[in-house]
C-alpha positions as CSV (number, residue, x, y, z in Angstrom):
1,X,133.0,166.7,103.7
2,X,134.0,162.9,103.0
3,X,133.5,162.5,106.9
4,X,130.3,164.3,106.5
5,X,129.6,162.3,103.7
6,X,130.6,158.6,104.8
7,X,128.7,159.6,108.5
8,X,125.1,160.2,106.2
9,X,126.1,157.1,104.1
10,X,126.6,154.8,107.4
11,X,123.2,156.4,108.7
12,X,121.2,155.8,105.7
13,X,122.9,152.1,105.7
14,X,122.1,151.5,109.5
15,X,118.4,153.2,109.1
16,X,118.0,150.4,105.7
17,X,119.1,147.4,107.5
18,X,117.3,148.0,110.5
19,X,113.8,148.5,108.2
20,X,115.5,145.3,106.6
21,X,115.6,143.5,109.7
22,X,112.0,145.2,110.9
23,X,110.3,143.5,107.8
24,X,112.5,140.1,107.9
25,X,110.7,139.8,111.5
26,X,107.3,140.6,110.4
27,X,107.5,138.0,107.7
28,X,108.7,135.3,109.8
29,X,106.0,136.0,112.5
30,X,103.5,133.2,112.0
31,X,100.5,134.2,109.8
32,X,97.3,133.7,112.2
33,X,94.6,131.0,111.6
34,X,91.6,132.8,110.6
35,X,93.9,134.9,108.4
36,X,95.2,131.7,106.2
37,X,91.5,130.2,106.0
38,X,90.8,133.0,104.5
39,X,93.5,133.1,102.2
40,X,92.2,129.8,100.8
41,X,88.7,129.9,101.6
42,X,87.5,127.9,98.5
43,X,89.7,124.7,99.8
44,X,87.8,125.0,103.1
45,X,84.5,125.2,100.7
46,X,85.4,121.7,99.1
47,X,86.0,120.3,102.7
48,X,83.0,121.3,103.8
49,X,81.0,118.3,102.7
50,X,83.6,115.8,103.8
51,X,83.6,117.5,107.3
52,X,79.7,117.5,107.9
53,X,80.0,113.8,106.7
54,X,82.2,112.9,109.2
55,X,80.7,115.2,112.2
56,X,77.5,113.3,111.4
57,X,77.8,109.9,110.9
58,X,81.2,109.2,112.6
59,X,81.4,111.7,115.7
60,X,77.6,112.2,116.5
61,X,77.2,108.5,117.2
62,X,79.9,107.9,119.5
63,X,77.4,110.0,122.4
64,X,75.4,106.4,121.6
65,X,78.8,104.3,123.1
66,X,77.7,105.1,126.7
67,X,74.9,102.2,126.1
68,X,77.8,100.0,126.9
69,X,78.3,101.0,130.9
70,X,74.5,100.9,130.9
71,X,71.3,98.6,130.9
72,X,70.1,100.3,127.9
73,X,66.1,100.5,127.6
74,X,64.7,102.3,124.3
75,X,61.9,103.6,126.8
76,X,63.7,105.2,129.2
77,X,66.4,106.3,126.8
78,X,70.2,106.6,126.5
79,X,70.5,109.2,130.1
80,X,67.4,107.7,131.6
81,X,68.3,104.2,131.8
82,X,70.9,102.6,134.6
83,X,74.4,102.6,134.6
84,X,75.7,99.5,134.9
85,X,79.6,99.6,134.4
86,X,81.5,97.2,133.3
87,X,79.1,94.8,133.5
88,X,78.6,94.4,129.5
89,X,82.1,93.7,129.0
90,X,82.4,91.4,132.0
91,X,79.2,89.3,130.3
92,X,80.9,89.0,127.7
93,X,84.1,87.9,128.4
94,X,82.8,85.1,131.0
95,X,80.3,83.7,128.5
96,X,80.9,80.6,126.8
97,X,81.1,82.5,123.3
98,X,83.6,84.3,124.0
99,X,87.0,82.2,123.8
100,X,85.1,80.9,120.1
101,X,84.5,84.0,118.9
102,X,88.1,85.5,119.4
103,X,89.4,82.4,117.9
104,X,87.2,82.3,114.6
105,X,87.6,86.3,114.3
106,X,91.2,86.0,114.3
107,X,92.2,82.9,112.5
108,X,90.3,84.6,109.6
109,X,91.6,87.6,110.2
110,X,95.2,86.5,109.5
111,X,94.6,84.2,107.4
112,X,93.1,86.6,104.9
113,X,96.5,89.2,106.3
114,X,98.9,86.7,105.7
115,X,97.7,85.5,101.9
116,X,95.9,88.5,101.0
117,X,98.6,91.0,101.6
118,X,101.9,90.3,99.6
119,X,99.5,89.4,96.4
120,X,99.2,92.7,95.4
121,X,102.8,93.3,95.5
122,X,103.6,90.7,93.6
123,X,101.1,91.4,91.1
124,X,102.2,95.1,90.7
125,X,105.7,93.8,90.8
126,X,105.0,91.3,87.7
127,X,103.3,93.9,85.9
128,X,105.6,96.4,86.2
129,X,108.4,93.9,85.0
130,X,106.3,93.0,81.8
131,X,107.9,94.8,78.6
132,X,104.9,94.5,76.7
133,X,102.7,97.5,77.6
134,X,99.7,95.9,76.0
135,X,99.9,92.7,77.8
136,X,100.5,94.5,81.1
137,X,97.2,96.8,80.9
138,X,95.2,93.5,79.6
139,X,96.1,91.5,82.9
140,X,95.8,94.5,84.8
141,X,91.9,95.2,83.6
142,X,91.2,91.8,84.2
143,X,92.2,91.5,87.8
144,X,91.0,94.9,89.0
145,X,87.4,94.1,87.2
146,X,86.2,91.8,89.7
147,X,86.6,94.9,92.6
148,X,83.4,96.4,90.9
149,X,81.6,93.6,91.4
150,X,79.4,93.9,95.3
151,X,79.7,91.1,98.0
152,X,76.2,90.2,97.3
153,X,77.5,88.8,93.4
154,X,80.7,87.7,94.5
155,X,79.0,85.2,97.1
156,X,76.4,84.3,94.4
157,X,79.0,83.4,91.8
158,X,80.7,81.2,94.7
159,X,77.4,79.5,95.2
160,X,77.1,79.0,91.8
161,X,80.1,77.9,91.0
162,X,80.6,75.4,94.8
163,X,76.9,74.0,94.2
164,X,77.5,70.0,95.0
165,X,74.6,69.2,91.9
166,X,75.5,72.0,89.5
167,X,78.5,73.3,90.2
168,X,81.2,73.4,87.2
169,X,83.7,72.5,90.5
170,X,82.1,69.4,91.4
171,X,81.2,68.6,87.8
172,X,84.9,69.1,86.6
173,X,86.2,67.2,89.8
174,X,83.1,64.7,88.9
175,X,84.3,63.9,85.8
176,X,87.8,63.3,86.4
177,X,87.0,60.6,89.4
178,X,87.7,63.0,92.2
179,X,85.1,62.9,94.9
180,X,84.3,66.6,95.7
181,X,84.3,68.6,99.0
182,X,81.3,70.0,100.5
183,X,82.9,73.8,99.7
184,X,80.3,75.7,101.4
185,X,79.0,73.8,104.5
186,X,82.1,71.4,105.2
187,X,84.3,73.7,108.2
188,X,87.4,73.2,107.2
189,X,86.8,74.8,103.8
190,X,84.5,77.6,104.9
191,X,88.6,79.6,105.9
192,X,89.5,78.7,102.2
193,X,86.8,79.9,100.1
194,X,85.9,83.3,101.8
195,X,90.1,84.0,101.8
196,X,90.9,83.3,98.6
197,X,88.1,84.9,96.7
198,X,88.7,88.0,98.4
199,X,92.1,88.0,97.2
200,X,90.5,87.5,93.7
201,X,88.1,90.2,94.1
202,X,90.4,93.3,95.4
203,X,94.1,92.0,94.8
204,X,93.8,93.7,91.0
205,X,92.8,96.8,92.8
206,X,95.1,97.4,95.9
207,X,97.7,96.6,92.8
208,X,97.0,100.1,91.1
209,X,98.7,101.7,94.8
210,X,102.1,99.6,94.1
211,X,102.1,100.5,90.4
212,X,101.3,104.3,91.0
213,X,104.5,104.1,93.0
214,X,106.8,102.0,90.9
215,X,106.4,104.4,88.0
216,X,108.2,106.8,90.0
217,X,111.2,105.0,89.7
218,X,113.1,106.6,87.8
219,X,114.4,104.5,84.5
220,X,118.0,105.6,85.1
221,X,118.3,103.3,88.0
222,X,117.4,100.1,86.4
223,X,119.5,101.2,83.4
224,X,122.4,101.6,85.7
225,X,121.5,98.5,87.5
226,X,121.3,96.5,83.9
227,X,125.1,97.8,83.4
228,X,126.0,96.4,86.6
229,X,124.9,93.3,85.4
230,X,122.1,93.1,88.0
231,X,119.1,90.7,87.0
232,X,115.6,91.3,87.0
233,X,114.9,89.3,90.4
234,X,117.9,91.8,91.7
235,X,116.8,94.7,90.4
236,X,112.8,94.0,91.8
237,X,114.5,93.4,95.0
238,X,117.0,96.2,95.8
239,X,115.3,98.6,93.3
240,X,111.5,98.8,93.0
241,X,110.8,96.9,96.8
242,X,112.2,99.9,98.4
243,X,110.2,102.2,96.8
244,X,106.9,100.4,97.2
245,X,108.0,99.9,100.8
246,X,106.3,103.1,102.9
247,X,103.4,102.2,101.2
248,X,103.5,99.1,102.1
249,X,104.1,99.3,105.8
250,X,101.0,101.9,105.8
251,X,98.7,99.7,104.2
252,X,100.0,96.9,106.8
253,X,99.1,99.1,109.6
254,X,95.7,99.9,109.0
255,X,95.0,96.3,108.0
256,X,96.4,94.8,111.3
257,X,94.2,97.9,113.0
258,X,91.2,96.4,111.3
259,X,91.9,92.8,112.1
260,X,88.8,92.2,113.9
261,X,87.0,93.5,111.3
262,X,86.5,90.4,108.8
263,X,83.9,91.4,106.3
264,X,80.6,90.9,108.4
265,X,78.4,91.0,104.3
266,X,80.5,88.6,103.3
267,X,81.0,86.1,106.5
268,X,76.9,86.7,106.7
269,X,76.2,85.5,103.6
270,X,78.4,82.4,103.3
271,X,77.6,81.6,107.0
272,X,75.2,78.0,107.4
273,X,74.5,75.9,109.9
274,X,76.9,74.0,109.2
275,X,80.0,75.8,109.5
276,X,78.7,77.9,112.1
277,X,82.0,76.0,114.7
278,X,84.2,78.7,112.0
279,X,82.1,81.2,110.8
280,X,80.8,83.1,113.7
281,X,82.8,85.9,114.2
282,X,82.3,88.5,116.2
283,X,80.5,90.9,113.6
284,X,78.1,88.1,113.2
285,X,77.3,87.9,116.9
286,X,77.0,91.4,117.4
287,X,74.0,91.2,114.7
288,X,72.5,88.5,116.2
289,X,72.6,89.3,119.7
290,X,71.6,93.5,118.8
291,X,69.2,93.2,116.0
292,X,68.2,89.8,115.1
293,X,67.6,88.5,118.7
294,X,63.7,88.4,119.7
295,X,64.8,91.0,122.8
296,X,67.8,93.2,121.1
297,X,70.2,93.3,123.5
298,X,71.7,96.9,122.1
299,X,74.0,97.8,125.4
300,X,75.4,94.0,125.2
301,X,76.1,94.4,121.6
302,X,77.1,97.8,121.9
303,X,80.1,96.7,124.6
304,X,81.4,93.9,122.1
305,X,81.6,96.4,119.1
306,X,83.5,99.1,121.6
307,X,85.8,95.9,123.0
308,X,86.7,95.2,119.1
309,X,87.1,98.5,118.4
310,X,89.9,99.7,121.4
311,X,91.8,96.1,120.3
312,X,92.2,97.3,117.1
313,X,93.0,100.8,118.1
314,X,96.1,99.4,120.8
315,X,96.7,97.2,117.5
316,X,97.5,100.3,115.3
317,X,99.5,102.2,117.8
318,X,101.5,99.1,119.0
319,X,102.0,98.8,114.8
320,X,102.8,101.5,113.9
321,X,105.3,102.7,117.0
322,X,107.2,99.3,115.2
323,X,107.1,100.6,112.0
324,X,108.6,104.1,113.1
325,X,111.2,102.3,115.1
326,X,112.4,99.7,112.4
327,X,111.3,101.5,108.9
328,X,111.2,105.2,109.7
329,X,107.8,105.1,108.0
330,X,104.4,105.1,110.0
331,X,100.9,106.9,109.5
332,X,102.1,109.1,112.3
């Protein structure tokens, strides 16, 4: 009977473990797509805007980028009208414009990287440091303020503010004996003026990234630190830099990705006669040669915007494939 009994026992055991088994292998098997969609069909729902957004007016127009290998003709139409090659692309690389406007683009273009992008880490840094909570949120408010403020007023305040007759810059610089520049027609300032106040118009507000970081630090390690005897230059250092730092690199990628990009409003608007020798960029050349030319030249234009666009693309992969080699943190 006990043989009888333990032989049932070991049956029922083996029968149990193979229906556990049986169901641990169904639940690993991977759940199929439409069946997890469906699952959480009323995410998908709130995607759905944000999806037809993008389908529209980012896919859609990319069927337009063959206007670059042709001799585009609104009569004829985009399939209608000859193919041409490379022959945009080599126009525009033997023209006269072309060294200028790679040179002007650029030298903006890192001059705003270079100032513009440890500012907001310092800011967040120093704001993070301060003990008083109400000082901190005042100086906070007043530098993110100016990022609700369009290009449009930002470049009339400058004007404003530069004008050689009423200007309060010349007029303070009057005043005290000092013969003021020409801000916004002299070239060598045109860099300086459209740099700096973008820092002052959107360092207050790439801060708030930084600071959402740094207050997940948690408090212990700066008390720790404090016992070590570590200062407050240390502690920013070896403490809240790290923390900051994937965000950081990520930010640093997609600006080096967009370094041909320089703010085509803002270069527009401050651009003059002038300082045309620094201000025409290539954004600006694209909208005079496609749109404001007497004969629009849209597959010439179109080639330039394509060449600017697959730089910064080989940019951001070169970029980040060094940030996942040195930092272990990229965008992918």
């Amino acid at each position: 009977m006990l043989n009888t009994n333990d032989g049932t026992a070991s049956t029922d055991s083996a029968h149990k473990g193979g229906a556990a088994s049986e169901s641990t292998i169904r639940s690993n098997r991977p759940v199929p797509l439409l069946k997890r969609m469906a699952r959480s069909w009323q995410l998908y729902v709130l995607l759905l805007p944000s999806l037809i957004w993008l389908v529209v007016f980012a896919y859609l127009p990319m069927y337009g980028l063959q206007i670059a290998f042709r001799e585009f003709n609104p009569m004829q139409g985009i399939i209608d009208s000859p193919w041409v090659g490379l022959a945009q692309f080599e126009r525009f690389f033997e023209s006269n414009n072309f060294v200028p406007l790679l040179w002007n683009t650029i030298a903006l273009a890192l001059y705003e990287l270079i100032a513009g992008f440890p500012i907001p880490i310092v800011l967040a840094l120093a704001l993070n440091a301060l003990r008083q909570k109400y000082l901190s949120r005042s100086v906070q408010l007043i530098t993110y303020a100016p990022n609700f403020l369009s290009v449009v007023v930002v470049v009339g305040i400058l004007m404003m503010i530069l004008d050689p007759q009423i200007g309060v810059v010349h007029q303070v610089l009057g005043a005290l004996g000092i013969d003021a520049p020409q801000f916004l027609t002299d070239p060598g300032w045109f860099r300086h003026v459209f740099v700096w106040s973008g820092i002052w118009q959107t360092a207050g507000f790439s801060a708030i990234m930084y600071l959402a970081a740094l207050s997940s630090v948690p408090p212990e390690l700066h008390e720790a630190a404090k016992v070590d005897g570590a200062s407050l230059f240390r502690r920013m250092v070896h403490i809240d830099l790290p923390s900051i730092m994937p965000i950081a690199v990520i930010l640093l990628i997609l600006s080096v990705g967009n370094i041909l990009n320089t703010g085509f409003e803002k270069v527009l608007l401050l651009q003059n006669p002038l300082n045309l020798t620094v201000s025409q960029v290539i954004d600006t050349y694209v909208y005079e040669v496609g749109l404001k030319s007497p004969i629009p030249q849209f597959s010439y234009a179109t080639a330039i915007g394509l060449f600017k666009s697959i730089v910064g693309l080989i940019l951001l992969l070169a970029v980040n494939f060094f940030a996942n080699k040195t930092t272990k943190s990229g965008l992918f």
